[in-house]
VEXLORO-384535 format. One record per residue (C-alpha): residue in three letters; chain; x, y, z. Coordinates in pm, 1 decimal. Example, Ala and Ser with C-alpha at 12.3 -4.5 7.8 and 13.67 -1.06 7.14 Angstrom:
REM VEXLORO-384535
+------+-------+----------+----------+----------+
| rest | kette |        x |        y |        z |
+------+-------+----------+----------+----------+
|  ALA |     A |   1230.0 |   -450.0 |    780.0 |
|  SER |     A |   1367.0 |   -106.0 |    714.0 |
+------+-------+----------+----------+----------+
***
This chain:
REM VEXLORO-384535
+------+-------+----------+----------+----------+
| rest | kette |        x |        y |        z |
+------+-------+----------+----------+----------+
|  UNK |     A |   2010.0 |    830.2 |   3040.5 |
|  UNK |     A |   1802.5 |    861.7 |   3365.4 |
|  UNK |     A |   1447.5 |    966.2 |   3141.2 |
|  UNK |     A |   1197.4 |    738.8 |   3368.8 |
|  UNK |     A |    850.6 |    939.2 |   3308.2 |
|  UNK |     A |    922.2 |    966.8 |   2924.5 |
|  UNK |     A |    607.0 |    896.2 |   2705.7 |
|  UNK |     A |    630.3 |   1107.7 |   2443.1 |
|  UNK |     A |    942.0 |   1217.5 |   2170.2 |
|  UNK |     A |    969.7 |   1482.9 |   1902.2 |
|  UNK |     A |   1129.8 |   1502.2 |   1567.9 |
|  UNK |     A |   1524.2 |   1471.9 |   1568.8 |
|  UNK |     A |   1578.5 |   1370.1 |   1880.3 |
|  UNK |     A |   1908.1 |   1208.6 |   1832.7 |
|  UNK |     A |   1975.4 |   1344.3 |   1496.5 |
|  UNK |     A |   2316.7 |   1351.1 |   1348.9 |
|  UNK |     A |   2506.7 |   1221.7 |   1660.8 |
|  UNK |     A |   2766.0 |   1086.7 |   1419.9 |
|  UNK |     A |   3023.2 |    956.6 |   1689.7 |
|  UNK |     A |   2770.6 |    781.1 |   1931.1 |
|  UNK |     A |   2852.5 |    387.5 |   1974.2 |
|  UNK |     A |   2681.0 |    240.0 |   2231.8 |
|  UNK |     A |   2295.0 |    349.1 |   2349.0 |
|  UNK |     A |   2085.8 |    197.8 |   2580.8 |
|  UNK |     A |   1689.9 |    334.4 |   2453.1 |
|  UNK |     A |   1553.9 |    153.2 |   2816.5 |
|  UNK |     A |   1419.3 |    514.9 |   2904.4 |
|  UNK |     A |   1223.5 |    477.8 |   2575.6 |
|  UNK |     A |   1035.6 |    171.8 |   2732.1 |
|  UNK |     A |    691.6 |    294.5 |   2740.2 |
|  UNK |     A |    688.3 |    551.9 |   2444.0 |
|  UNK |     A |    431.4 |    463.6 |   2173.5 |
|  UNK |     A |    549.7 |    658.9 |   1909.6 |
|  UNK |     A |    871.3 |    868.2 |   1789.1 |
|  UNK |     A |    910.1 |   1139.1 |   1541.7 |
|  UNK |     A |   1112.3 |   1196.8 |   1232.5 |
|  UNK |     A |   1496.3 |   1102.3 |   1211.0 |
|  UNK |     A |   1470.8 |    959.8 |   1535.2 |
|  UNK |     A |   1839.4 |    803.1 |   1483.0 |
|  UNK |     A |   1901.8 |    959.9 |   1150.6 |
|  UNK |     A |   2265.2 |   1001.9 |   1114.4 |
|  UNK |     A |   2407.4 |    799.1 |   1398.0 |
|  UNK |     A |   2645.0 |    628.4 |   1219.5 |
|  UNK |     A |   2871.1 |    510.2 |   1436.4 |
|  UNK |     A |   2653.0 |    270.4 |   1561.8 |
|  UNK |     A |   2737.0 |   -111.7 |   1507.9 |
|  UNK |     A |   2456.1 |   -282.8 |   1716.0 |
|  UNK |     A |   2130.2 |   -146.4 |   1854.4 |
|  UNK |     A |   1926.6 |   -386.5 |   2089.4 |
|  UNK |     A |   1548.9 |   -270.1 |   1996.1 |
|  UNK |     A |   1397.0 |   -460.3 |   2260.0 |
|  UNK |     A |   1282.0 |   -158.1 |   2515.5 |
|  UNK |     A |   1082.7 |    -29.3 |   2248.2 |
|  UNK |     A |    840.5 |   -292.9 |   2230.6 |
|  UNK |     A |    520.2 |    -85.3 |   2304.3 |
|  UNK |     A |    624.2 |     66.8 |   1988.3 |
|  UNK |     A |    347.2 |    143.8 |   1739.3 |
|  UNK |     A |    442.5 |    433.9 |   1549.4 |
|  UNK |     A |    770.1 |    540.0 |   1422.1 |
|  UNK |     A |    816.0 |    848.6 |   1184.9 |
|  UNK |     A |   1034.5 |    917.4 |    889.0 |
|  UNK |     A |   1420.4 |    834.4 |    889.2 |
|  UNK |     A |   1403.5 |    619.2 |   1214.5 |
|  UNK |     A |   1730.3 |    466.3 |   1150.8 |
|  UNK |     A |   1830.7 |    593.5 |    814.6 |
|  UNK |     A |   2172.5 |    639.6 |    759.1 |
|  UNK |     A |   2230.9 |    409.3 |   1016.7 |
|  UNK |     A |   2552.1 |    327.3 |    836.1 |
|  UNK |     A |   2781.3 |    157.2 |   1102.9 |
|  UNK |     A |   2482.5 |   -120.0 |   1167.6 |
|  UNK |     A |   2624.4 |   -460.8 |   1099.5 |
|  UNK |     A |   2295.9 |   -582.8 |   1240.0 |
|  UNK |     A |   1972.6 |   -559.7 |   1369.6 |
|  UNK |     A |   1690.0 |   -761.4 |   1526.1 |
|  UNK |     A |   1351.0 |   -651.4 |   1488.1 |
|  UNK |     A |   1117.2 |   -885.3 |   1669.2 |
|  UNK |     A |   1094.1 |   -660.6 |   1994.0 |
|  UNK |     A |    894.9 |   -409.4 |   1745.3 |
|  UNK |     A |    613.1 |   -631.7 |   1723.8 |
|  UNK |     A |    334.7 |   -428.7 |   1776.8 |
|  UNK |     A |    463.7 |   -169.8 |   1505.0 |
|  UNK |     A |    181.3 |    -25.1 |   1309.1 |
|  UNK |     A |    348.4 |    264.4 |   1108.1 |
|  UNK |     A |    663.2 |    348.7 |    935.1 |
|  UNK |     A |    750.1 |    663.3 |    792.4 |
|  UNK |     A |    970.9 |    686.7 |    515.5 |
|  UNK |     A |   1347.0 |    598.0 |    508.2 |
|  UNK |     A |   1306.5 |    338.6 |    772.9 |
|  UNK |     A |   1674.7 |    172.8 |    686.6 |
|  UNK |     A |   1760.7 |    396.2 |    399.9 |
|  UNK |     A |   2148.2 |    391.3 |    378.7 |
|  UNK |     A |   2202.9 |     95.1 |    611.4 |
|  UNK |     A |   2539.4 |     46.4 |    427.1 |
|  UNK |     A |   2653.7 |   -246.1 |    632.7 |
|  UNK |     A |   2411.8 |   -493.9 |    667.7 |
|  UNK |     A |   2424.5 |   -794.8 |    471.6 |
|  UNK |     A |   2125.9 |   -974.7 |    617.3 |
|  UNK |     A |   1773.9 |   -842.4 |    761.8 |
|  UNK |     A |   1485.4 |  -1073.8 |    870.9 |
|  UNK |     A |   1183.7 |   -800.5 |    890.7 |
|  UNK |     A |    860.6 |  -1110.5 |    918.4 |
|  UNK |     A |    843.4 |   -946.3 |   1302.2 |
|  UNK |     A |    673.7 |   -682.8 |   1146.1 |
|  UNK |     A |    402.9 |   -803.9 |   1034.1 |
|  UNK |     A |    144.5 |   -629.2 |   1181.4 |
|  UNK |     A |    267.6 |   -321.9 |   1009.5 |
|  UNK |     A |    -25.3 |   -130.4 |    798.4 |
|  UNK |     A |    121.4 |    167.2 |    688.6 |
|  UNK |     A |    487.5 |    208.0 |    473.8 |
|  UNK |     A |    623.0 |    518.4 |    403.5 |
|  UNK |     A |    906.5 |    570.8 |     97.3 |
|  UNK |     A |   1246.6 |    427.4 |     25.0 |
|  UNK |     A |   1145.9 |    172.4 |    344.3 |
|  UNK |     A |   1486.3 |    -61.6 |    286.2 |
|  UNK |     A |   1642.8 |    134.8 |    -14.9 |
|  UNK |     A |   2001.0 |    178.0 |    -39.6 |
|  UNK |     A |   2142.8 |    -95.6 |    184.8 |
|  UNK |     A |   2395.4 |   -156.0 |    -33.2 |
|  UNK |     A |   2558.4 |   -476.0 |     97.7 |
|  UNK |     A |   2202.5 |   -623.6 |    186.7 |
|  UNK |     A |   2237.4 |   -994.2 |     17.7 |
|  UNK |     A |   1915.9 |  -1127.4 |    135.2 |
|  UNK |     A |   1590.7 |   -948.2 |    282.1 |
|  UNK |     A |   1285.4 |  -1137.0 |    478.6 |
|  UNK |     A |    992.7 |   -957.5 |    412.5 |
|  UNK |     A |    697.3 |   -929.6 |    627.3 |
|  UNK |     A |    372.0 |  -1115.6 |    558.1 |
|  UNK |     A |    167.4 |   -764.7 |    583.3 |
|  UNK |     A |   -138.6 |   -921.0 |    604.5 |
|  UNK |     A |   -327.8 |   -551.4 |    613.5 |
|  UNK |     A |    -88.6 |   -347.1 |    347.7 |
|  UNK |     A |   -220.6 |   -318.3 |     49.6 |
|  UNK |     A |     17.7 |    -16.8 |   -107.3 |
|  UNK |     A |    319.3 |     75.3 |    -78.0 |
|  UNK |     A |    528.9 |    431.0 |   -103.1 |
|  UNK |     A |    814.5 |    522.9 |   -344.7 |
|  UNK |     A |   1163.6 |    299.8 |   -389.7 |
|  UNK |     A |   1077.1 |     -1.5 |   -135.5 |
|  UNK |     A |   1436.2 |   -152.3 |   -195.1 |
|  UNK |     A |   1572.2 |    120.2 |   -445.5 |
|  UNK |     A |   1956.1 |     70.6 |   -478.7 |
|  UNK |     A |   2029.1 |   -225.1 |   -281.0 |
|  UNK |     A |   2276.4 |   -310.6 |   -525.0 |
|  UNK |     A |   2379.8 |   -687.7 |   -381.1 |
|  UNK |     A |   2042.8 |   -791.8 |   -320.7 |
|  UNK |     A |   2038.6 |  -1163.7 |   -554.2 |
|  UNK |     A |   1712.5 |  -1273.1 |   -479.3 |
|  UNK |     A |   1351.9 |  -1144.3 |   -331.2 |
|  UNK |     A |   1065.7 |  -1339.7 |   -234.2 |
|  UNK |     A |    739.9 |  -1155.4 |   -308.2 |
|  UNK |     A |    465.2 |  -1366.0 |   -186.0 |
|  UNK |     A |    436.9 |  -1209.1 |    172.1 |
|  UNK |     A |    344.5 |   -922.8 |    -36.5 |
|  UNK |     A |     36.0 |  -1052.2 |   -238.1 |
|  UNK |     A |   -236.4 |   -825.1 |    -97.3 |
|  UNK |     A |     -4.4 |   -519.4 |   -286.0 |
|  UNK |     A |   -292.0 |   -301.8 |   -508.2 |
|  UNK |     A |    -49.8 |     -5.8 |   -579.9 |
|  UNK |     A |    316.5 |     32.8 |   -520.5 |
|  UNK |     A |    520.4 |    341.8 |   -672.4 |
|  UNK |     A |    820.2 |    440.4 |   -829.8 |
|  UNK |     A |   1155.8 |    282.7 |   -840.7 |
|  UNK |     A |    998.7 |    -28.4 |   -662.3 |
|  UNK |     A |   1333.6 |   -204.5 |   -755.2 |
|  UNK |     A |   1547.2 |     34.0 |   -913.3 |
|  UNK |     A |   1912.6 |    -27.0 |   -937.8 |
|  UNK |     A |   1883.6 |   -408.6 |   -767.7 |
|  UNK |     A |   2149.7 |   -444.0 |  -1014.2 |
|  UNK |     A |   2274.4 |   -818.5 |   -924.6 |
|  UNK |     A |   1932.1 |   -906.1 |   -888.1 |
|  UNK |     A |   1933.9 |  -1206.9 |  -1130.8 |
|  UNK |     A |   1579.1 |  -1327.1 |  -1134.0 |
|  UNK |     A |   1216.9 |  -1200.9 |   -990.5 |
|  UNK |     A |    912.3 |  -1411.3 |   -977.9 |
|  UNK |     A |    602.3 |  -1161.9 |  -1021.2 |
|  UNK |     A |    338.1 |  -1414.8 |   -943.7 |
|  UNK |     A |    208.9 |  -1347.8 |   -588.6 |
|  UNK |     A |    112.2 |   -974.0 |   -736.7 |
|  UNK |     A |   -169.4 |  -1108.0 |   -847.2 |
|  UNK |     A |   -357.6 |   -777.6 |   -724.3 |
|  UNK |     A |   -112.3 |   -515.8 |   -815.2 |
|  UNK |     A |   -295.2 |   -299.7 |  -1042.9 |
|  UNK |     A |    -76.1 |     70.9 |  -1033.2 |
|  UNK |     A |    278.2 |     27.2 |  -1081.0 |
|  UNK |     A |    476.5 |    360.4 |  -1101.8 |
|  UNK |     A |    752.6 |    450.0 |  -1229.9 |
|  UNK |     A |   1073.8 |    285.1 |  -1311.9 |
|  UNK |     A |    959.8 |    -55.2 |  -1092.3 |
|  UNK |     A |   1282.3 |   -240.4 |  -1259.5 |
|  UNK |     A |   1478.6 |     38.3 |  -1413.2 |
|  UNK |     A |   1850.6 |    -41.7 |  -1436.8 |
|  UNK |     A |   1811.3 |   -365.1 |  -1299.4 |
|  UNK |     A |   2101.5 |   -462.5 |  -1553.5 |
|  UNK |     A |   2183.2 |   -804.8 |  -1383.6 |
|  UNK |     A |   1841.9 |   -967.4 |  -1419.3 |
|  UNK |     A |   1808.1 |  -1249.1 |  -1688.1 |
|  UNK |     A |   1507.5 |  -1372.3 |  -1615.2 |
|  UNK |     A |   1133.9 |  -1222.0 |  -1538.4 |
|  UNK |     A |    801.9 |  -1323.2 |  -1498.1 |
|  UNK |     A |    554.9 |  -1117.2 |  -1641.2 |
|  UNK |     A |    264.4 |  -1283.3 |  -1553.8 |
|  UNK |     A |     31.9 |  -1108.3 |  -1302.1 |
|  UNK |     A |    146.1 |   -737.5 |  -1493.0 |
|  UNK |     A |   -192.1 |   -537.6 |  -1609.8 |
|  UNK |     A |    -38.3 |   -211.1 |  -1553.6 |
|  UNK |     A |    306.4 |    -50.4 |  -1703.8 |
|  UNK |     A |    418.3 |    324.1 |  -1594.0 |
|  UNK |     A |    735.3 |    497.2 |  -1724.4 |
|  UNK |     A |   1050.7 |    291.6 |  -1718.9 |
|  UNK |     A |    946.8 |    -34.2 |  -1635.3 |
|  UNK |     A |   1250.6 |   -229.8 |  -1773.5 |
|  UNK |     A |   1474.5 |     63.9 |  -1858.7 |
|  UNK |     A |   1830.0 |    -32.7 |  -1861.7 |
|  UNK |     A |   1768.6 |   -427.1 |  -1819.8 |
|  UNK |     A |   2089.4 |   -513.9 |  -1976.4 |
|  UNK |     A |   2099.5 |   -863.7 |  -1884.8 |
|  UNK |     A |   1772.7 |   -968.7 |  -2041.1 |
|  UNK |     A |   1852.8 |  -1124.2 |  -2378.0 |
|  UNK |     A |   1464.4 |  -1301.9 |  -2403.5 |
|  UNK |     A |   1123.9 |  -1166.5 |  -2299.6 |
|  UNK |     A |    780.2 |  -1308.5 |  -2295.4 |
|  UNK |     A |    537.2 |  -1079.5 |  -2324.0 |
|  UNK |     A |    240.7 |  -1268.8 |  -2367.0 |
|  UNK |     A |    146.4 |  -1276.2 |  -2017.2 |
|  UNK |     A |     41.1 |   -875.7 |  -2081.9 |
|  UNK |     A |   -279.1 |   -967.8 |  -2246.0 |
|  UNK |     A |   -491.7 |   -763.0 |  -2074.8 |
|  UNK |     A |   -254.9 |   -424.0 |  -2109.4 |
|  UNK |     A |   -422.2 |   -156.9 |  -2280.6 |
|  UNK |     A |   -111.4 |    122.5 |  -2193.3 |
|  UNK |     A |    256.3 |    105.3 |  -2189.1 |
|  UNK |     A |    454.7 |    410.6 |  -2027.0 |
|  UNK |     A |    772.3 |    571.0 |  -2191.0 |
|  UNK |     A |   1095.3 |    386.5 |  -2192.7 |
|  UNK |     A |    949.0 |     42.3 |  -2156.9 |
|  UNK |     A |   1269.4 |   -158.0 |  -2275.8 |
|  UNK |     A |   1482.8 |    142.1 |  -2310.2 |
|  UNK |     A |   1815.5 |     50.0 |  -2291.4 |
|  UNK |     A |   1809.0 |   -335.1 |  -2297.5 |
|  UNK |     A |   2116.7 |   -395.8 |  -2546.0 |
|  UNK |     A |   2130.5 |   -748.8 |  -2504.9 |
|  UNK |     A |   1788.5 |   -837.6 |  -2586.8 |
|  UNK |     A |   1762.8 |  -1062.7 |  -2844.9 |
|  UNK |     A |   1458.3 |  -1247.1 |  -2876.5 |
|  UNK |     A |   1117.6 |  -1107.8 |  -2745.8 |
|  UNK |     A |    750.4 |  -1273.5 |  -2785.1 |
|  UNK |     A |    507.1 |  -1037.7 |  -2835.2 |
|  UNK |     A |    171.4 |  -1216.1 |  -2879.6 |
|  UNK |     A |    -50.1 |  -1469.0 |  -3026.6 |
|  UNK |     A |   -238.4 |  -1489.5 |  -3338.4 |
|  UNK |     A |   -607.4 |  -1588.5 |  -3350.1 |
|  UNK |     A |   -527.4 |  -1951.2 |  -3453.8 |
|  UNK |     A |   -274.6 |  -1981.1 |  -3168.6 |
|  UNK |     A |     39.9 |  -1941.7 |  -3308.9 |
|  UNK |     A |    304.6 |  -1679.5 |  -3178.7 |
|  UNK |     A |    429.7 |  -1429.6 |  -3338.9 |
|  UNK |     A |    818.6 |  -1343.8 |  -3252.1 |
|  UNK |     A |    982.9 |   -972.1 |  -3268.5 |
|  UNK |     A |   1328.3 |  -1063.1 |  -3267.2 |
|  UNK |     A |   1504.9 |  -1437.5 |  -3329.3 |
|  UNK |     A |   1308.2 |  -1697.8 |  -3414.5 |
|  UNK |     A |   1299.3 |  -1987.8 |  -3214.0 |
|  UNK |     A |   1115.2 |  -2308.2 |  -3150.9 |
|  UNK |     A |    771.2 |  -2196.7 |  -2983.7 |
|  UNK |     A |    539.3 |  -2388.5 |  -2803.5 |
|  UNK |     A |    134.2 |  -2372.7 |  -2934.6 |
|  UNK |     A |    -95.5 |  -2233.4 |  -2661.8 |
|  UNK |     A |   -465.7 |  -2265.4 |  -2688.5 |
|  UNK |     A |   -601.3 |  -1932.0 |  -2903.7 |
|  UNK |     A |   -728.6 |  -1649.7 |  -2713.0 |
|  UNK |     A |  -1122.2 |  -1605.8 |  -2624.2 |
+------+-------+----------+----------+----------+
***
């Protein structure tokens, strides 16, 4: 692909080229920025070495979405990556493992940024030291994901809907290092049905859906709510095997239990 004076590439540019296999994106060397659905579609790709494209700093939406022939991809030579439109990896059906921390510097995230990657068992996430929100369905339907780490993303204010949606073998989620999140939207766990145990803690904000369809939760505390003045619709819609959930304290420090009783441990009383 003889393209030596290349600086600058529209939307689409290798859109829906279903039956490529190999590419070499060296004439791409000293473009700063692509457009929308850059690679969108090019499914027949297994591997993709990213390393011309390291004067990268701006990608738009659907750079590799539906990508779904990837069995892997290195990141690092996008280093210097400032923004990502929406649908970054959405659909990357075959990979199992993605180490993103190379992206780091990243300050901008558009929607559905690692969503549907269904056979994506573990995901390194970035330590975005400058993002603060983050778009719709961040890893919506990656339905073999077990486990996320969420401190890299403790500067989060805002994130939006279907954070986590269908993460259904998602077994456990530690909510601590959101100790800033203060807008949650909609559906941030909805029909996460494999996850038994959660972390309220840092929660002060609950749109529509949070927990809908949680069908492996059989015990919530949510004490850690204190401060919650509003809960959206469906809030534990759907979670058939709860069985035991702790609501609150009383003024002299005692719980009080909706559900089965069981031995409770005494907390100082509220101030």
């Amino acid at each position: 692909m003889p393209l030596p004076h290349l600086t600058s590439v529209g939307s689409s540019f290798l859109f829906g080229c279903g039956k490529l296999m190999t590419l070499d994106l060296t004439p791409f060397a000293h473009v700063p920025s692509v457009g929308d659905q850059f690679l969108d579609g090019c499914a027949g790709l297994t591997t993709l070495d990213l390393t011309p494209l390291a004067h990268l700093t701006c990608v738009g939406d659907e750079f590799l979405s539906n990508c779904a022939g990837l069995v892997a991809l290195d990141p690092t030579p996008l280093a210097h990556l400032a923004s990502v439109g929406s649908s970054f990896l959405y659909g990357c059906a075959r990979l199992t493992a993605l180490d993103l921390t190379p992206l780091a510097q990243v300050t901008k995230v558009g929607h559905w940024f690692v969503s549907n990657c269904w056979a994506l068992t573990s995901l390194d996430i970035p330590p975005f030291a400058y993002l603060t929100s983050m778009g719709d369905g961040f890893l919506c339907g990656n339905a073999w994901l077990t486990a996320v780490d969420l401190t890299p993303l403790a500067r989060l204010t805002s994130v939006g809907n279907g954070f986590f949606e269908r993460c259904t073998r998602l077994t456990a989620l530690d909510l601590t290092p959101l100790v800033y999140l203060t807008s949650v939207g909609s559906g941030f766990l909805k029909c996460c049905a494999g996850l038994t145990a959660l972390d309220l803690t840092p929660i002060t904000v609950v749109g529509d859906g949070f927990l809908y369809g949680c069908s492996g939760l059989t015990a919530l505390d949510l004490t850690p709510l204190a401060q919650l003045t509003n809960v959206g619709g469906y809030f534990l819609a759907e979670c058939s095997r709860l069985r035991a959930l702790e609501l609150t304290h009383d003024r002299s420090g005692r719980r009080r239990q909706g559900g089965q009783r069981g031995a409770s441990r005494e907390r100082p009383p509220w101030n």
